[in-house]
N, C-alpha and C positions, 0 to 999 in steps of 0.2 A: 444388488450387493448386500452382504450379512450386516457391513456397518450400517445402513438404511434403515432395516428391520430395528438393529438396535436403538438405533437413535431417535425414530418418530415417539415412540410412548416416553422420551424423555425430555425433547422440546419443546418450549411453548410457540404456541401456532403463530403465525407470522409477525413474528418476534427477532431482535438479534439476543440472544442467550448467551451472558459472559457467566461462562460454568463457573464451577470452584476452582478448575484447573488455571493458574494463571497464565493470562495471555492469550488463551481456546476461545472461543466466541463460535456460535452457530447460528446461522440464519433460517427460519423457516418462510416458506409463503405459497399458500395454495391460490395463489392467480399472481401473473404478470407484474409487475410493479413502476411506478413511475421513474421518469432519472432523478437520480439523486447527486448532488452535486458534495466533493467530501477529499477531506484529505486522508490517503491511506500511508500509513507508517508503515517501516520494513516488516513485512508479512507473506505467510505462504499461503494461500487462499485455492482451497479447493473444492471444487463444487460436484457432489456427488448424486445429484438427481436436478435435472432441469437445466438451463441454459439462462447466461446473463452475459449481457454487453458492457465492456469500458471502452472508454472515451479516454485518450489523454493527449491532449492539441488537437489534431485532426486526425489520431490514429487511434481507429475502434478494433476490438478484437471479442472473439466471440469465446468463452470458454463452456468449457461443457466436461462430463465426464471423464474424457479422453486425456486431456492436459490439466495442469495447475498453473498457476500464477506466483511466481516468485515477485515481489516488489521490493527494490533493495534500499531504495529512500523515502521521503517524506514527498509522495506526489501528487499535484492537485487533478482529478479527475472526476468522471461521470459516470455513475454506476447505473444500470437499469435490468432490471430483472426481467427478461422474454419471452420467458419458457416455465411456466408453471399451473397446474391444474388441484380441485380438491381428491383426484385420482393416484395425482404422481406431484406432488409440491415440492416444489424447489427446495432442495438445503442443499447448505455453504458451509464450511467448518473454513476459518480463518485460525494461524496463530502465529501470535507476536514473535518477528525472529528476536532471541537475545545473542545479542553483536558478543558480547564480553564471554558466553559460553561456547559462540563459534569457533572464537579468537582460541580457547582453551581447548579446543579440538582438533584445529589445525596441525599442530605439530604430531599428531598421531594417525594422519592419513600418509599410507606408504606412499615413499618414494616413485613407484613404477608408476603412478598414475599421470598420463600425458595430461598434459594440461593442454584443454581445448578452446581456442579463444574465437568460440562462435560469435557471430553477433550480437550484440547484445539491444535491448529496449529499455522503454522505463518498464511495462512488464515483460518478464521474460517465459515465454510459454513454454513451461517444461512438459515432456511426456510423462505421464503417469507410471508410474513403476509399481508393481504387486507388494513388493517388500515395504515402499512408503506408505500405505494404503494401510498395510496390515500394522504399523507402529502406531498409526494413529486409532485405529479398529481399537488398538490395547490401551488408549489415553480414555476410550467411551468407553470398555468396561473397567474402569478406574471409577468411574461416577457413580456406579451401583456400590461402592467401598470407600465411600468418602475419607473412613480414616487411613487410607494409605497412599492417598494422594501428594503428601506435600515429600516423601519419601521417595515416592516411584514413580510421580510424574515428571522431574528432573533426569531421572534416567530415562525412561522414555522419551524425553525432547534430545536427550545430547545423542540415542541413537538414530531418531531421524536428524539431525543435521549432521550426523556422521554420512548417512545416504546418502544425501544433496550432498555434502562435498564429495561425495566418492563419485559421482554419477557422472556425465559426457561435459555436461555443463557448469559441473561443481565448480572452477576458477573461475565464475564470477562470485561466487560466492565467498571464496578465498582472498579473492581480491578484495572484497568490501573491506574486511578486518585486517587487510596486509599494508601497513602502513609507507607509506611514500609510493604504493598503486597510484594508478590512473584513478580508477573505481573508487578509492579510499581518499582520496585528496578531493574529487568533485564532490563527495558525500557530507565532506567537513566543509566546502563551499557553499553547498545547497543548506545547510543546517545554518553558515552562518547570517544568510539573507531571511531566512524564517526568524532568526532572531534579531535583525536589525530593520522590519522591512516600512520601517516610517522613514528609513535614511534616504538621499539619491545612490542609484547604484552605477558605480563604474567598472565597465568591462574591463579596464585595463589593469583596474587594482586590484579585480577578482581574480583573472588570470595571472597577476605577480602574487598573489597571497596564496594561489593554489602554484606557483615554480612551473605554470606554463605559456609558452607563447600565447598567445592573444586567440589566434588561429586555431592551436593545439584545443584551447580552452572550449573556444566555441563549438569544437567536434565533439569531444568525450563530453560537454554537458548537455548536446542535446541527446548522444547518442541513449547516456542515461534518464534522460525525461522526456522527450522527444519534445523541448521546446529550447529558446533562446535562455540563456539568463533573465532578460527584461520582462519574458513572457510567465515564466516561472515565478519572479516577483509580481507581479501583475494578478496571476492565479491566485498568490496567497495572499495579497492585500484583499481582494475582490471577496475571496471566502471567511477569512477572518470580519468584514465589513458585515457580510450577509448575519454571523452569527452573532454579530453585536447587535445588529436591527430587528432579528426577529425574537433576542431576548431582551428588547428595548435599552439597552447602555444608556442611550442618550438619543441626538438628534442626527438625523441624517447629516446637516454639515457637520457638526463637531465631528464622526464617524470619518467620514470623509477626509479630514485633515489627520484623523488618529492614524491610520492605515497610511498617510503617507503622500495623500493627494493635496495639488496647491488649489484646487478649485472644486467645488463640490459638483458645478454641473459638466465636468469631465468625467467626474465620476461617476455622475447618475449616467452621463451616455456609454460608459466603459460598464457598468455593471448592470443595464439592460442590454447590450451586445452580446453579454456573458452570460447572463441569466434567461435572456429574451423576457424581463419582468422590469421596472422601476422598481428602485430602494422604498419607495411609497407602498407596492405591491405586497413588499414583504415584513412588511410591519404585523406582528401578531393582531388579531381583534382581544 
């Protein structure tokens, strides 16, 4: 592909690259890479040479040239790069979806368009489409013109999420930003456990705060992370812990109790099940 061409003499080698453009990030790496364990924010992630695996519960999915990765929340997952050589190195172009520009978009995609309410994941493996492909081709020649970036890179992000809403699966997309959705009421759910997540959580109060049955709740939340609520808190206590350990905050118990846990050695056996490592393991030297 011509973005390829374009894009190796301007990334740094196995690197994540957060350009000028905001929200763009690019990944390079000429060998395979370990898992990496990480929360991804609503993002389009598309990888244009090479192949990498997510993780998220027990459901891996391979992406590769063919499809992209739509992420519409805040999910905790396992990233491992699989597929990459000093021949043909892996690159990734990510970019930050903005909710509030979608929302401003939505009322200007026609009428005729059926809304299709395929299944949905926490990733949603969209097909690749030429026209997407090429908006973003026009975001990397933006980079050789740095000064016309803060201009024309806005227009070029509200033309690609004009696509994706327009495309077979754009209603989930539409749903994210359409207020009292299914997809938009689990989102402000899932946002507000990330931000309470030292509290206990109860299913029953999530599912009345989000106006649905207990039952209803449990579907549409795992449909969208493909975990439980408890498991989802669980993921982000566990990660948020990790990242306080290995830039030393404090001590393993205090950690422990910050994130939400009554006992520290529940937590050491909860975040080597998670990690396959001890809180000890990950202590920087």
């Amino acid at each position: 592909m011509q973005i390829i061409d374009k894009l190796l003499p301007l990334v740094p080698k196995n690197q994540f690259w957060q350009t000028p453009i905001d929200g763009l990030v690019i990944q390079h790496a000429d060998c395979p890479m370990p898992v990496v364990n990480t929360i991804l924010e609503p993002r389009i992630c598309i990888v244009l040479q090479g192949e990498r695996k997510i993780c998220v519960g027990d459901q891996c999915t391979l992406f590769n040239n063919q499809h992209f990765m739509f992420c519409p929340i805040n999910v905790p997952l396992s990233v491992k790069v699989v597929e990459a050589s000093l021949e043909k190195p892996y690159l990734m172009m990510t970019m930050k979806i903005d909710l509030k520009m979608v929302a401003s978009i939505v009322p200007h995609i026609p009428k005729i368009i059926a809304k299709n309410h395929s299944k949905s994941s926490t990733f949603l493996k969209w097909q690749m489409e030429e026209n997407l492909l090429a908006q973003f081709e026009q975001l990397i020649d933006l980079l050789k013109i740095p000064e016309d970036i803060d201009f024309i890179a806005p227009l070029i992000q509200q033309h690609i999420y004009y696509i994706l809403l327009k495309s077979d699966q754009g209603q989930k997309l539409r749903e994210l930003v359409q207020i009292g959705s299914h997809t938009n009421r689990i989102a402000q759910t899932a946002r507000w456990i990330e931000q309470h997540l030292s509290e206990p959580l109860r299913v029953d109060d999530l599912a009345k705060q989000a106006g649905m049955s207990v039952s209803g709740f449990h579907l549409h939340f795992k449909k969208m992370t493909n975990m439980s609520p408890l498991q989802y808190q669980k993921s982000h206590r566990l990660l948020a812990a990790q990242k306080l350990i290995q830039t030393k905050q404090s001590n393993i118990a205090n950690i422990a109790f910050q994130v939400g846990y009554e006992s520290p050695s529940q937590f050491s056996r909860e975040y080597k099940r998670h990690f396959g490592v001890s809180p000890k393991y990950d202590i920087q030297p």
